[in-house]
N, C-alpha and C positions, 0 to 999 in steps of 0.2 A: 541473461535477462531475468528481472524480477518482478512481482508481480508488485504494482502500489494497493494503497488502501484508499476507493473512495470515498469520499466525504458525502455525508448524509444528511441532508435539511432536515431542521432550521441552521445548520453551524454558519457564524456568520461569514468565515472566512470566503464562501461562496458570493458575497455580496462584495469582494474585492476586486479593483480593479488591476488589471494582468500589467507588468511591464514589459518594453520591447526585449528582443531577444538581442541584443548587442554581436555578436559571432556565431553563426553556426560550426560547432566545433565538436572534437569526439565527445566530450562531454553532453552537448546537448543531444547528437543523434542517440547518444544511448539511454538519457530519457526520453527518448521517442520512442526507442525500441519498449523499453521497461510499461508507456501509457497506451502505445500498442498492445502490447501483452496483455494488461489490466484491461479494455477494453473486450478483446476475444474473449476470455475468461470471463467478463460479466456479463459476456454477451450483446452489446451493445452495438450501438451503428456508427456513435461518435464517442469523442471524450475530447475535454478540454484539462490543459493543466491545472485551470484552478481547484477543479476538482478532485484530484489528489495533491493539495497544497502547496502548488508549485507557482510562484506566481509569476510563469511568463506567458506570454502571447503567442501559443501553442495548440494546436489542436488538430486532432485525426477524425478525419469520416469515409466509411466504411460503407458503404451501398448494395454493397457484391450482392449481399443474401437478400436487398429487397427491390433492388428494380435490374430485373434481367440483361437489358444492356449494359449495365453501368461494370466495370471489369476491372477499373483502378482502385487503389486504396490512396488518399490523399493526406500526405503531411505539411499542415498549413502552421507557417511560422510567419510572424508579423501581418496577418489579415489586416487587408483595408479593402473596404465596399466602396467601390468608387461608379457602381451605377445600382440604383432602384428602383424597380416598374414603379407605378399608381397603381397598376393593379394588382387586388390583394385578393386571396382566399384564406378558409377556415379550414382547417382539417388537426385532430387529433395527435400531439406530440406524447413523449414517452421522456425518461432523461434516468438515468443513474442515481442521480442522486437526490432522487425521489421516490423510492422501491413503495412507501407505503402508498401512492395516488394513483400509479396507474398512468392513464393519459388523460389531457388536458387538449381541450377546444384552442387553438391560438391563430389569430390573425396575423398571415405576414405579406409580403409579397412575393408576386407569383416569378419573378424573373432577379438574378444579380448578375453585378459583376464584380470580383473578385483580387485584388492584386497580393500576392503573398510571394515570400521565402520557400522553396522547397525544401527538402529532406540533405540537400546536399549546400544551400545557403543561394538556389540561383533565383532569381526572378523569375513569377510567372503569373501568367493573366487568367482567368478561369469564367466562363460563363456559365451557369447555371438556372436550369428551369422547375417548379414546381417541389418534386422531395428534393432533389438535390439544392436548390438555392432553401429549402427552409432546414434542412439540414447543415448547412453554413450558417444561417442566421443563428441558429439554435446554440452552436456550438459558439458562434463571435460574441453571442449573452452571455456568456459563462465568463466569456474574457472582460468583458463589458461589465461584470460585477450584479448581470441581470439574469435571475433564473423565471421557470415558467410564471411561478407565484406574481411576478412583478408584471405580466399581462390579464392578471384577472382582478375582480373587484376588492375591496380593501374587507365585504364580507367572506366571500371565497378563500381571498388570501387567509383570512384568520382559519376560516375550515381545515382548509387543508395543513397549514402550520397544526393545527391540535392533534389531526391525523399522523403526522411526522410523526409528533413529537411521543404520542400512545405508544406507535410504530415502533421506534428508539427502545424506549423504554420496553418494551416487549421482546426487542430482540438483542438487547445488552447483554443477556450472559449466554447468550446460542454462540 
């Protein structure tokens, strides 16, 4: 396994949309292994491919270490949201590749449901409530060509892109 390089906002490639994964094959499970890996290492809860420039419809979440039942690590290939409550709440997200903002305020909803690829190419259905469905949501944005920035105002939005980009710039030769 090796470790990728996340990609850092503003880079536009973030704002790409994923394509489908046409075969689950050794090639792909060992980019999973590889954005698994990058993932533990940056510490994170999720990762989507696009964010180390991989542009297929991919993405791992991680829960173990933040809500005590949760004991699966899930590899989601071709997500499709095929149910969304009405209702929504607020609660503070986090993302990779965004190290200079910290968390962000985002409304999502409170329940999904789920239909994806596993790790081995089978079908499977997934229900989800509260972090775990915003933690799918968060990561299906990434594939959706949508990071946190694109749920907040077009003032905000400019804030925090300047903060990136100081960020960047600050930490280009570390």
């Amino acid at each position: 396994m090796s470790k990728l390089e996340v990609i850092v906002a503003p880079d536009p490639r973030l704002n790409e949309v994923a394509q489908p994964v046409e075969k689950v094959d050794a090639e792909i499970q060992k980019f999973i292994d590889d954005l698994y890996q990058t993932m533990r290492e940056n510490k994170g809860a999720g990762i989507a491919a696009t964010q180390v420039g991989v542009n297929k419809r991919i993405f791992i979440l991680d829960l173990t270490s933040y809500i005590p039942e949760e004991t699966e690590v899930y590899f989601i290939i071709n997500p499709e949201i095929t149910y969304s409550s009405k209702e929504t709440w607020f609660a503070a997200e986090g993302c990779l590749s965004f190290p200079a903002i910290g968390r962000i305020e985002i409304e999502r909803p409170e329940k999904v449901t789920l239909s994806y690829l596993d790790y081995h190419g089978k079908k499977q259905t997934l229900h989800a409530e509260e972090w775990f469905a915003r933690g799918i949501l968060h990561e299906l944005d990434h594939l959706n060509g949508i990071t946190m920035l694109d749920h907040l105002s077009k003032l905000k939005q400019t804030l925090y892109t300047k903060k990136s980009l100081k960020y960047n710039k600050q930490n280009k030769n570390t």
